[in-house]
N, C-alpha and C positions, 0 to 999 in steps of 0.2 A: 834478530832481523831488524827492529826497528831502528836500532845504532844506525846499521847498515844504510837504510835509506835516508837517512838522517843525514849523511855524512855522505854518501855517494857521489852528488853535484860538488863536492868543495875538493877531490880525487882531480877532475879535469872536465871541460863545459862536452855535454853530451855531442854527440855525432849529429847529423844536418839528419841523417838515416842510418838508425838500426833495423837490420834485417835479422829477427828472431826466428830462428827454427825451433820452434817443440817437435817433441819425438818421446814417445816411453822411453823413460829415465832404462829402464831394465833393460828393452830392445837396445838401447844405446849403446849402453854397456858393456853389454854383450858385446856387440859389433868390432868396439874395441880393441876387445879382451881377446877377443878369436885375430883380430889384425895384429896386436901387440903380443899374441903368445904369452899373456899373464891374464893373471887375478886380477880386480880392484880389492883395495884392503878397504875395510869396514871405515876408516877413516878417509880413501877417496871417494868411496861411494857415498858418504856422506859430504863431503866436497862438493860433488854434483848434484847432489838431491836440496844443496841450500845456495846451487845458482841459479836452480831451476828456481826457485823461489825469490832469490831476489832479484832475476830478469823480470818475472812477472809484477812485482810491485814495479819497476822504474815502467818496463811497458804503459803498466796504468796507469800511471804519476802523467805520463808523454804521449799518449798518443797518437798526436802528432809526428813524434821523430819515431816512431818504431811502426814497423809493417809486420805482423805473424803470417809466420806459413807453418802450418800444423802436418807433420808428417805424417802422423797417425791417419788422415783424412783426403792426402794429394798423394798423387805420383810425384816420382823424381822431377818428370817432363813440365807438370803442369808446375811443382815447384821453380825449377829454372826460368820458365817461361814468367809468371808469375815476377821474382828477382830481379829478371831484365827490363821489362818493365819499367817496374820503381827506378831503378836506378835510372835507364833512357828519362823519365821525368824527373829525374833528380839534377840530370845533365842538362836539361834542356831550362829548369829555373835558373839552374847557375849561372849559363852560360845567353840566358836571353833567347834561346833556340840556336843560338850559332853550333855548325857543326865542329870540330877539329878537324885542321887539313894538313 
């Protein structure tokens, strides 16, 4: 992992806003797994349990560009709501508060 964040900003300059969702790694999974009509192999399930981890270093690295919304802890509702939010104040630094017409 260390490589990883080491080298991560030299990949492409981070987003203005990351919007992280955590969720159990397994719950997720799952979820998947019952939409896609497969397994994960022991090798994507490891995939996912080492971006879980290196989302959470750049998060900490930035806290600034990234917002969490922890699924384990919200509704879908308060998540969305939550989202738009951010992002309405993301539009409105961009753009000086001007609306699009």
């Amino acid at each position: 992992m260390p490589q990883t964040r080491r080298y991560s900003n030299t990949w492409r300059p981070l987003a203005d806003l990351t919007i992280l969702i955590l969720d159990d790694v397994a719950t997720a999974a799952g979820r998947a797994e019952t939409r896609d009509g497969r397994q994960f192999t022991a090798d994507q399930q490891g995939i996912h349990d080492r971006a879980v981890g290196m989302f959470a270093l750049l998060a900490a690295d930035h806290p600034g560009r990234f917002r969490i919304i922890d699924r384990r802890h919200v509704t879908i509702q308060v998540a969305v709501a939550q989202s738009t939010s951010w992002l309405a104040d993301l539009r409105d630094q961009l753009t000086g508060g001007l609306k699009a017409s």
